[in-house]
C-alpha positions as YAML, in Angstrom:
chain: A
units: angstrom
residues:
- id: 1
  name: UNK
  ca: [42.16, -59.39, 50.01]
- id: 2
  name: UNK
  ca: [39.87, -57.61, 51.96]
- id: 3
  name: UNK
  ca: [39.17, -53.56, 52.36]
- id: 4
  name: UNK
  ca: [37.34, -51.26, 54.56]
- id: 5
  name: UNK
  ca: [36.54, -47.67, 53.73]
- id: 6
  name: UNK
  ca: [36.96, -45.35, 57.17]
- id: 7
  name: UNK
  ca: [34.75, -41.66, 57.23]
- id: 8
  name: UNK
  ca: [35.30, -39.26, 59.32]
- id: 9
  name: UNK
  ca: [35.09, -35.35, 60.14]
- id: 10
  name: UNK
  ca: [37.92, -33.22, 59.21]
- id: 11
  name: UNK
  ca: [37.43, -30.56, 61.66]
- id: 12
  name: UNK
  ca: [38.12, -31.30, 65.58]
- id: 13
  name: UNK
  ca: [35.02, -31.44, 67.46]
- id: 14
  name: UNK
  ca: [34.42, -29.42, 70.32]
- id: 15
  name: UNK
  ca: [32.15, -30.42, 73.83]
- id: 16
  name: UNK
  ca: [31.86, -27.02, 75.68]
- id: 17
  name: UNK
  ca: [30.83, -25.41, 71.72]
- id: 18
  name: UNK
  ca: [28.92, -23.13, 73.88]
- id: 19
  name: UNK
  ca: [31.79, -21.08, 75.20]
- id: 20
  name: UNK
  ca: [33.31, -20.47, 71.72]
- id: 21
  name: UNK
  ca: [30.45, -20.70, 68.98]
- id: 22
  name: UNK
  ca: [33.02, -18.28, 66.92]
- id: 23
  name: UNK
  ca: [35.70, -21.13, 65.92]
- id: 24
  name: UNK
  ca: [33.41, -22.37, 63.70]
- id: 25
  name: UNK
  ca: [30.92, -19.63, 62.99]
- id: 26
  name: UNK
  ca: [32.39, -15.83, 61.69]
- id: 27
  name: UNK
  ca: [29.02, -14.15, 62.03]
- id: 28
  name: UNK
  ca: [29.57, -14.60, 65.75]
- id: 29
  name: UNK
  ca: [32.23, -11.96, 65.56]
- id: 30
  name: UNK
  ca: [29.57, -9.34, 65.49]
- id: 31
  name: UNK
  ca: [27.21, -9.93, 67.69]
- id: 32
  name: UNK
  ca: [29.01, -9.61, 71.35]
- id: 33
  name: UNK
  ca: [29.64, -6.72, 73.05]
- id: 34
  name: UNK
  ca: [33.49, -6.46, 74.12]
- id: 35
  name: UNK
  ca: [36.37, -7.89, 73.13]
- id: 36
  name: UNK
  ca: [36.39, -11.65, 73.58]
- id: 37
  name: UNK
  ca: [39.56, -14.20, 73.76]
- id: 38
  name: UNK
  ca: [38.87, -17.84, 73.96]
- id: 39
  name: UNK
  ca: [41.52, -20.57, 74.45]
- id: 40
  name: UNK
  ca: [40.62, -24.50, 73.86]
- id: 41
  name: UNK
  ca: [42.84, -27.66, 74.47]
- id: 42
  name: UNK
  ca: [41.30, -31.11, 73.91]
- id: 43
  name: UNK
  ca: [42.68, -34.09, 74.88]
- id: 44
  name: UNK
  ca: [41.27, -37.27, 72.68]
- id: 45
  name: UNK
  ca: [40.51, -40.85, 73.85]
- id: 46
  name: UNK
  ca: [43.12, -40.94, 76.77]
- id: 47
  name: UNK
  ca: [45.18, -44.16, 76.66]
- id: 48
  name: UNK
  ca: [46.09, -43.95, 73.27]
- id: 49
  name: UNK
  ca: [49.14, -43.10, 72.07]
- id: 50
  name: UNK
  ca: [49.70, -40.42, 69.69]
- id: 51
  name: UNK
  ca: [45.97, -39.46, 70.23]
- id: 52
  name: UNK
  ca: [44.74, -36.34, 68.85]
- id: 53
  name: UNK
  ca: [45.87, -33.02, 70.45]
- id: 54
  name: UNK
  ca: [43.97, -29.69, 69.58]
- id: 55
  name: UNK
  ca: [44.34, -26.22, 70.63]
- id: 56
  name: UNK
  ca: [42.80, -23.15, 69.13]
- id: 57
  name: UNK
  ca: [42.83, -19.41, 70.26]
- id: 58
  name: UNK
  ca: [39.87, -17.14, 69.26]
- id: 59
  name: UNK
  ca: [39.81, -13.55, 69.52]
- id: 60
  name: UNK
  ca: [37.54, -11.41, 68.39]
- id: 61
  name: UNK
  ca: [35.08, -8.06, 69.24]
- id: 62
  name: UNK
  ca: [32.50, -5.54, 67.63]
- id: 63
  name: UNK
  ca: [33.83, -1.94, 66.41]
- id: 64
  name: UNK
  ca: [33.19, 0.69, 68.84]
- id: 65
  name: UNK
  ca: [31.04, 2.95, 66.54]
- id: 66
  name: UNK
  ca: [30.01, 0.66, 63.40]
- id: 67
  name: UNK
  ca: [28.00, -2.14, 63.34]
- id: 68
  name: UNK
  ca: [30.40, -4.58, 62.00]
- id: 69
  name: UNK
  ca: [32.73, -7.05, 63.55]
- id: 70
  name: UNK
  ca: [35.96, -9.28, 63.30]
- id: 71
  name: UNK
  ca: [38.38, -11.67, 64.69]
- id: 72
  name: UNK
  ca: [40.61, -14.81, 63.97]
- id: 73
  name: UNK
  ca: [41.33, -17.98, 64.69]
- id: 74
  name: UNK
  ca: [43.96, -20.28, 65.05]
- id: 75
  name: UNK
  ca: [44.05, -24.01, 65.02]
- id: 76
  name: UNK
  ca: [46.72, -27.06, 65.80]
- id: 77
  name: UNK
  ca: [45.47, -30.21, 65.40]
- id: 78
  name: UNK
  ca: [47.67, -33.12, 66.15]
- id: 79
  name: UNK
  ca: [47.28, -36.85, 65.58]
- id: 80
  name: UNK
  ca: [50.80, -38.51, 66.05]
- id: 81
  name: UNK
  ca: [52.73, -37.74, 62.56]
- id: 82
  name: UNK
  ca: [49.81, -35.38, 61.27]
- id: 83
  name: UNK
  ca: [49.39, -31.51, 61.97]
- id: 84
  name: UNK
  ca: [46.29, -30.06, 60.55]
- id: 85
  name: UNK
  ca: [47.49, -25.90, 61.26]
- id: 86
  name: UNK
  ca: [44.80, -23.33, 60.12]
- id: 87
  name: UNK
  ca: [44.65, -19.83, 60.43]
- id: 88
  name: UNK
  ca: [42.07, -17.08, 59.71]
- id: 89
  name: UNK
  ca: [40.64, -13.71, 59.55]
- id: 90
  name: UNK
  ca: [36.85, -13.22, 60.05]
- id: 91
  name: UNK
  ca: [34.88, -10.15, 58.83]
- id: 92
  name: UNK
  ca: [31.13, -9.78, 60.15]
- id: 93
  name: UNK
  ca: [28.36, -6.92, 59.66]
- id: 94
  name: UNK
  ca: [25.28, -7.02, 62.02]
- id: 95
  name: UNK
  ca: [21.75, -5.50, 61.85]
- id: 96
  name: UNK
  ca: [18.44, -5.30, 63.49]
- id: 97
  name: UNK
  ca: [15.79, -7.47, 62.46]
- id: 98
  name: UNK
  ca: [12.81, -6.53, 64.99]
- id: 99
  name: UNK
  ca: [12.71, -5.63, 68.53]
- id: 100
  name: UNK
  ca: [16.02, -6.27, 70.22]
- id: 101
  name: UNK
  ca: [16.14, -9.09, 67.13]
- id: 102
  name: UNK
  ca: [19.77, -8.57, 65.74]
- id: 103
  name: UNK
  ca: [20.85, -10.65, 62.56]
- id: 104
  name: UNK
  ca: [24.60, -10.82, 61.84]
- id: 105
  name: UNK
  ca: [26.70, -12.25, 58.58]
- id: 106
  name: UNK
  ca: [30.31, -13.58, 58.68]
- id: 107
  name: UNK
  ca: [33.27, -14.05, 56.43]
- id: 108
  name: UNK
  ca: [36.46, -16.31, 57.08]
- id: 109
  name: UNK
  ca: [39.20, -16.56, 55.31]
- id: 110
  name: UNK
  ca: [42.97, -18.22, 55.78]
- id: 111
  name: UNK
  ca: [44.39, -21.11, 54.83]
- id: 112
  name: UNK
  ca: [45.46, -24.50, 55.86]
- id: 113
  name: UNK
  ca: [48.79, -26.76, 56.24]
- id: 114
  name: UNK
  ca: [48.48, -30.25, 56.31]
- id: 115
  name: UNK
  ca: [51.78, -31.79, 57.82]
- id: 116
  name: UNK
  ca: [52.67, -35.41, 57.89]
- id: 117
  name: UNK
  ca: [55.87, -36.38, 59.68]
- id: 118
  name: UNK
  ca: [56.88, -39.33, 57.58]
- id: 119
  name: UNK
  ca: [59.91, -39.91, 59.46]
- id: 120
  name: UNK
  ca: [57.54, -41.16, 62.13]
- id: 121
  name: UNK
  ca: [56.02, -43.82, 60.23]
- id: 122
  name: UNK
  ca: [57.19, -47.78, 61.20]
- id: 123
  name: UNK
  ca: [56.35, -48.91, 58.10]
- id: 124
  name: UNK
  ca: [56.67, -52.94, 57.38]
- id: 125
  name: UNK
  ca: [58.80, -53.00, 54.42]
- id: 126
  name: UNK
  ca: [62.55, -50.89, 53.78]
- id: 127
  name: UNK
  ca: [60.87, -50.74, 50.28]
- id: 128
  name: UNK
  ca: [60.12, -47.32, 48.73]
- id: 129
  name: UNK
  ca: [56.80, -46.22, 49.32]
- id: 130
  name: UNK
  ca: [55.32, -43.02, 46.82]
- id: 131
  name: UNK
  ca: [52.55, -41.94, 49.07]
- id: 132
  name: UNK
  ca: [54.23, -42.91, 52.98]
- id: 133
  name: UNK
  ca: [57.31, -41.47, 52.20]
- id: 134
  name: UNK
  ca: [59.85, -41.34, 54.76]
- id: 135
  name: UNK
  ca: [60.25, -37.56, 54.92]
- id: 136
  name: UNK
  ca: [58.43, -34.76, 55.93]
- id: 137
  name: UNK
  ca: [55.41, -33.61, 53.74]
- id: 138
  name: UNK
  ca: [52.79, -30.83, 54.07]
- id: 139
  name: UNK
  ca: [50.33, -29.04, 51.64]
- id: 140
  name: UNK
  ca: [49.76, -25.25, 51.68]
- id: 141
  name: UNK
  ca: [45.66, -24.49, 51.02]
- id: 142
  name: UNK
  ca: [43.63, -21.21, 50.76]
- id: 143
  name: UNK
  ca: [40.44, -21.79, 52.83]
- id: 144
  name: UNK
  ca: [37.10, -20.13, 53.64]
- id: 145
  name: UNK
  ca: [33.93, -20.07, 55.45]
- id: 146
  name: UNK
  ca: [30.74, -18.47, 55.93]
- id: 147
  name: UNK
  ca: [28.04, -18.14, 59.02]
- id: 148
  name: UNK
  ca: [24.51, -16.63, 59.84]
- id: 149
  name: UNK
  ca: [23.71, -15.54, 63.62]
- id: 150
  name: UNK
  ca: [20.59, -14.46, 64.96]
- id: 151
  name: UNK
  ca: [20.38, -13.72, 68.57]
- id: 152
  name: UNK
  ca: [18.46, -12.38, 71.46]
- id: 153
  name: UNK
  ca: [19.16, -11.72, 75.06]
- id: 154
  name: UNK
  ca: [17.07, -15.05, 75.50]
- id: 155
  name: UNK
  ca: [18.09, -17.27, 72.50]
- id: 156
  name: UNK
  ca: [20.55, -17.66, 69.86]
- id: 157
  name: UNK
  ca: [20.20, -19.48, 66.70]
- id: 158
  name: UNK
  ca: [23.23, -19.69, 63.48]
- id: 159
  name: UNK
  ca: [24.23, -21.40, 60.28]
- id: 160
  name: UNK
  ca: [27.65, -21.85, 58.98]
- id: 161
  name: UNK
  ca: [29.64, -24.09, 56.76]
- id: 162
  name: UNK
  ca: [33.59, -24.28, 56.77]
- id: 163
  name: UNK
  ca: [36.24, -25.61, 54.28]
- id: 164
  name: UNK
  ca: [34.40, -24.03, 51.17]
- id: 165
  name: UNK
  ca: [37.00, -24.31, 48.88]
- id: 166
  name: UNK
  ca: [36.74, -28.62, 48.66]
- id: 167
  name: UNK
  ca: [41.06, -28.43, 48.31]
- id: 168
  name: UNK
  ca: [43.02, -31.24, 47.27]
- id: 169
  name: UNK
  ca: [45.37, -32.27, 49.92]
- id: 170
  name: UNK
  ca: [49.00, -33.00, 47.65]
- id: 171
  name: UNK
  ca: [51.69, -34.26, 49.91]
- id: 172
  name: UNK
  ca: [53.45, -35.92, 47.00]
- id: 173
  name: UNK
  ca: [54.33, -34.80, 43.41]
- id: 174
  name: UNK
  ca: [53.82, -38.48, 42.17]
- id: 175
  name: UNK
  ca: [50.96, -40.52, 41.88]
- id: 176
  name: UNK
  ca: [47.38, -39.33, 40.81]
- id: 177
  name: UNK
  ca: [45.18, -37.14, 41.89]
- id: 178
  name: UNK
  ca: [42.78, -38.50, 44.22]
- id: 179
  name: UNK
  ca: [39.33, -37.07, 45.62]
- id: 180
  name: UNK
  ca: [39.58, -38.73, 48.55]
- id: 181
  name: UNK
  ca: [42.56, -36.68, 49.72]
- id: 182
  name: UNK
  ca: [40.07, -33.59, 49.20]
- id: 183
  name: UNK
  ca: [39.15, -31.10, 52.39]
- id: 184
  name: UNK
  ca: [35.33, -31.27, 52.54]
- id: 185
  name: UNK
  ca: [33.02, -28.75, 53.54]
- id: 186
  name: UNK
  ca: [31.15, -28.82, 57.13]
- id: 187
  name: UNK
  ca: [27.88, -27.36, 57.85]
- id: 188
  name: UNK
  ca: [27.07, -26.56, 61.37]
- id: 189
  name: UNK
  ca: [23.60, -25.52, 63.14]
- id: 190
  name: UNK
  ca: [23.48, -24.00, 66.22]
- id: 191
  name: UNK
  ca: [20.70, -22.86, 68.59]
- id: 192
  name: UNK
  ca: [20.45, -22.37, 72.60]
- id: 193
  name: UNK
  ca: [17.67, -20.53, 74.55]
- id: 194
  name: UNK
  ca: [18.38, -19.21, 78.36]
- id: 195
  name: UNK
  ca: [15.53, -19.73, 80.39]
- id: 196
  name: UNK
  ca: [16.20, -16.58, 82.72]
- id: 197
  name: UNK
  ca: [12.59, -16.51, 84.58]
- id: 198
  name: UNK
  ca: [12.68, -19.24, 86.36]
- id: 199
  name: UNK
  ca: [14.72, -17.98, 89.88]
- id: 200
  name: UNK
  ca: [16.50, -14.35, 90.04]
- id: 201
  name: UNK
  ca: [19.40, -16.70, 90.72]
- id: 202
  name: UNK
  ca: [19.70, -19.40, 88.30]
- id: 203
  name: UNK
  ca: [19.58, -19.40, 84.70]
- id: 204
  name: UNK
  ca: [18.64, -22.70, 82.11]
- id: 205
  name: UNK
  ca: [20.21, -22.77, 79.29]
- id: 206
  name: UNK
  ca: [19.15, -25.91, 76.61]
- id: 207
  name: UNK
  ca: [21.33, -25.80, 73.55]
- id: 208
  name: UNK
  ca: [22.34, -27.95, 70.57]
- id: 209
  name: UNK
  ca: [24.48, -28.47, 67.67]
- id: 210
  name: UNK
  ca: [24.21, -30.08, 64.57]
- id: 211
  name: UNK
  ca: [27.46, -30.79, 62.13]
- id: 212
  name: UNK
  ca: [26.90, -32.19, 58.55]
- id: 213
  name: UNK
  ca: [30.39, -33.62, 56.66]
- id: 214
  name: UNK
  ca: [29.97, -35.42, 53.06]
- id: 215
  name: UNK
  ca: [29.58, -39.30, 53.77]
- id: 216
  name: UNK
  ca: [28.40, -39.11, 57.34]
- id: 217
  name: UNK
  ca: [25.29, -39.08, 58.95]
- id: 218
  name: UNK
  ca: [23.95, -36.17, 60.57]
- id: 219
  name: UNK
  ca: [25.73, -35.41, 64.47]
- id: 220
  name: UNK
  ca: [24.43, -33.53, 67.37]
- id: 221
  name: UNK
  ca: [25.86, -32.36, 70.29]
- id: 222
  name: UNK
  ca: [22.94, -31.48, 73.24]
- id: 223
  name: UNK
  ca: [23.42, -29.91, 76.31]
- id: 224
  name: UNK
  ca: [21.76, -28.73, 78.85]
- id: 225
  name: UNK
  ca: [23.92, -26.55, 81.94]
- id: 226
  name: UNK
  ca: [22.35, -24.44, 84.63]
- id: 227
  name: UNK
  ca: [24.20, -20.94, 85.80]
- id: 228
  name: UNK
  ca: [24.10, -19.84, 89.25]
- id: 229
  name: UNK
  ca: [24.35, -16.09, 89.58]
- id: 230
  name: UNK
  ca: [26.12, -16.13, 86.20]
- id: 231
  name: UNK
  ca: [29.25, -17.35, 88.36]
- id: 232
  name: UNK
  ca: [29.14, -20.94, 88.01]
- id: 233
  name: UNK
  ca: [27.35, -23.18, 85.94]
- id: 234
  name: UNK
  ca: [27.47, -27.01, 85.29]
- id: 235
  name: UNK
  ca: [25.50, -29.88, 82.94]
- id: 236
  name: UNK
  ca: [25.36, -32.65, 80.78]
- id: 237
  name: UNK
  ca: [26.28, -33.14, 76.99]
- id: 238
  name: UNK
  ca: [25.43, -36.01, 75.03]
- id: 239
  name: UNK
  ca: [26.51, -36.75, 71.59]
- id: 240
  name: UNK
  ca: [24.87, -39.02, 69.03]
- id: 241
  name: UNK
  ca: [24.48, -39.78, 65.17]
- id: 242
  name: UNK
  ca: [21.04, -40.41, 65.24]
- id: 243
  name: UNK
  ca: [21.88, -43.82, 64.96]
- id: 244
  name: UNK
  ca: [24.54, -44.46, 67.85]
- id: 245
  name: UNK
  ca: [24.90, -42.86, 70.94]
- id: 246
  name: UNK
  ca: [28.79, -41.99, 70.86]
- id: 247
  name: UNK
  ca: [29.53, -39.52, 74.11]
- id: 248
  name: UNK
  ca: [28.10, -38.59, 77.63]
- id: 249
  name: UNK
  ca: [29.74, -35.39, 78.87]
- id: 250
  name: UNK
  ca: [30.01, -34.08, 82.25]
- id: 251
  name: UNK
  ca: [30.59, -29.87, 81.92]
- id: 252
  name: UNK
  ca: [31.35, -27.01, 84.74]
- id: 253
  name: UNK
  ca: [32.83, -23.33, 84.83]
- id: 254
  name: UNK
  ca: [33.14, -20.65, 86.79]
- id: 255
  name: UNK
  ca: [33.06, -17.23, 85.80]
- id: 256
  name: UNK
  ca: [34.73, -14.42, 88.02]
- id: 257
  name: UNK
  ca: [33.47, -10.91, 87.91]
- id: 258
  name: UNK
  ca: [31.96, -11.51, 83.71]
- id: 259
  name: UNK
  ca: [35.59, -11.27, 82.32]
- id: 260
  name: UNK
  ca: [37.49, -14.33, 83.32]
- id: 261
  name: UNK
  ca: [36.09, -17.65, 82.31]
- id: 262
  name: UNK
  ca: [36.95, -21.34, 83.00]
- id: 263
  name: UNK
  ca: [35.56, -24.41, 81.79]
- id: 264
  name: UNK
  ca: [36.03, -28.07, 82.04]
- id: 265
  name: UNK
  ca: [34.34, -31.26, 80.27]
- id: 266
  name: UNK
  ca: [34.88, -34.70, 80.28]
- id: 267
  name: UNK
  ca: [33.48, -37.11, 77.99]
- id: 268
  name: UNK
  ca: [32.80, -40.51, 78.45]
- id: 269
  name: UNK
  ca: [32.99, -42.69, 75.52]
- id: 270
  name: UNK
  ca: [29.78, -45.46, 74.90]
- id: 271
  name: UNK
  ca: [31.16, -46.30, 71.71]
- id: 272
  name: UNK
  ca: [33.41, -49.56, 70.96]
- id: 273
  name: UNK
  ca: [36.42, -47.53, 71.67]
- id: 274
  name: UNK
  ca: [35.19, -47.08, 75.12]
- id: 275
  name: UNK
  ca: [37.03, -50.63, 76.27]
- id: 276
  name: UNK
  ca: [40.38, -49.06, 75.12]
- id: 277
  name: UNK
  ca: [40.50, -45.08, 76.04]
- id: 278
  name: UNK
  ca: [40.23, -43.24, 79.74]
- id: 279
  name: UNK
  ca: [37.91, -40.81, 78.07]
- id: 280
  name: UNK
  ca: [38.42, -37.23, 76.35]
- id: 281
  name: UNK
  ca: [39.17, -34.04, 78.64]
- id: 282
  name: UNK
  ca: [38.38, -30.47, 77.41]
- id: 283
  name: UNK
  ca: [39.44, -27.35, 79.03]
- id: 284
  name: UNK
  ca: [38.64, -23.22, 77.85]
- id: 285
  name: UNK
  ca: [40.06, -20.31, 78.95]
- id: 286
  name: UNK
  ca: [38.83, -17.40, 78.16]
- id: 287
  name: UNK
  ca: [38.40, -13.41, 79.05]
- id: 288
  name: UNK
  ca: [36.06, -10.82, 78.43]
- id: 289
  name: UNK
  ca: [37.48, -7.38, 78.30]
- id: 290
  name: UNK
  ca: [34.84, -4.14, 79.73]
- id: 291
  name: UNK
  ca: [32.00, -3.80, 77.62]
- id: 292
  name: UNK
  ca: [32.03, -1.13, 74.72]
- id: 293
  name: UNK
  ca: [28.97, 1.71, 75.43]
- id: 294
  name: UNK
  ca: [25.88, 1.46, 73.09]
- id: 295
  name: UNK
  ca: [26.44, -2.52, 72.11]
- id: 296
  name: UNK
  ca: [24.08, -4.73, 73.90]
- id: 297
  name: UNK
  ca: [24.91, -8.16, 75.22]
...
């Protein structure tokens, strides 16, 4: 008999990270300067069935007088009989570090359900399985999360790491205990400068992210998208594990009058999978409400 162990990232990954750095950093909760709502849907490897669905909605904002922030998220992430549902309240406080140099530290916490459908399982045997049971089970966990966020009108740069706690995930109440079922923590680094000299016009804007999960190799996410009279703005992503190169991503928005934003990416797949899947399609909606007097942008 022969076995393969399979690793993988617990979170949902996210191409257009740019538009909503706050789903997986809190400290970005106090560093804007309005009220900011952010809606993501990703369709995964199209083709497939039963391929993973997610959707979160963000909101969050600064106080009006204090130099604090907060906001929460909420996150469905579906993968045919499995529902990952989190939920969370972020808490931020922000300071100055030097000249127009603003530092900001974030709190999260929530919890997590972890649903599996086992009515949906076509399982070979009519025999009695303990862990696939026919029947629906999910798992209740408190979770947490913590971020850094330094910014500047020309550059941004934050640490954060998510599922703290390390939870066991128990669907069943037989059978042992097993660390594999645990939620693992993810540590994410993010930095982006916007080149703003170049043309009155046009703005560059370089940016990367790098996600750590325990038994995979380090990933990054680069892009690089150019804005044209901060109205619309399109580039290129590419994904990698320093060892494969996974995605290439085509990204574009528009953004009408600073408060309404739209954007689109596609991803196409130079992994193995590639011969079976139509590619991954991301879409974010979001809006920026007025901007409150005294906070800077």
């Amino acid at each position: 008999m022969l076995c393969w162990t399979i690793s993988a990232q617990q979170i949902p990954v996210s191409t257009i990270f740019v538009e909503n750095p706050f789903a997986f950093n809190p400290a970005v909760a106090g560093s804007g300067n309005a009220f900011q709502i952010r809606l993501n849907s990703r369709l995964q490897w199209l083709g497939f069935d039963d391929s993973p669905v997610t959707v979160q909605l963000s909101a969050f904002t600064p106080h009006k007088v204090r130099n604090i922030g907060y906001g929460a998220n909420i996150v469905s992430d579906q993968s045919g009989p499995v529902n990952n549902l989190k939920l969370n309240g972020a808490f931020a406080s922000n300071f100055s570090v030097a000249n127009d140099i603003r530092a900001s530290f974030g709190l999260n916490l929530g919890f997590i359900q972890y649903r599996v459908d086992g009515t949906l399982f076509d399982l070979p045997t009519d025999e009695e399985d303990h862990v696939a049971q026919k029947a629906v089970m999910s798992s209740f966990q408190p979770d947490a999360g913590v971020g850094i966020f330094v910014y500047h009108v020309d550059w941004f740069l934050g640490i954060s790491a998510q599922q703290l706690f390390n939870n066991n995930i128990r669907l069943s109440s037989e059978g042992e205990d097993s660390k594999r079922n645990r939620l693992k923590a993810h540590l994410y680094g993010l930095a982006g400068y916007r080149f703003m000299d170049v043309n009155k016009h046009w703005i560059i804007e370089p940016s990367v992210l790098l996600r750590k999960v325990a038994a995979l190799p380090f990933q990054m996410d680069f892009c690089g998208r150019v804005t044209y009279r901060e109205q619309f703005w399109g580039g290129l992503c590419a994904r990698n594990t320093f060892a494969s190169f996974d995605d290439l991503s085509l990204v574009m928005g528009y953004i009408h009058e600073r408060k309404i934003r739209i954007s689109f990416a596609y991803d196409f797949s130079f992994a193995k999978i590639r011969k079976y899947t139509n590619g991954t399609i991301e879409l974010v909606f979001g809006y920026d409400f007025d901007p409150i007097p005294g906070k800077s942008r």
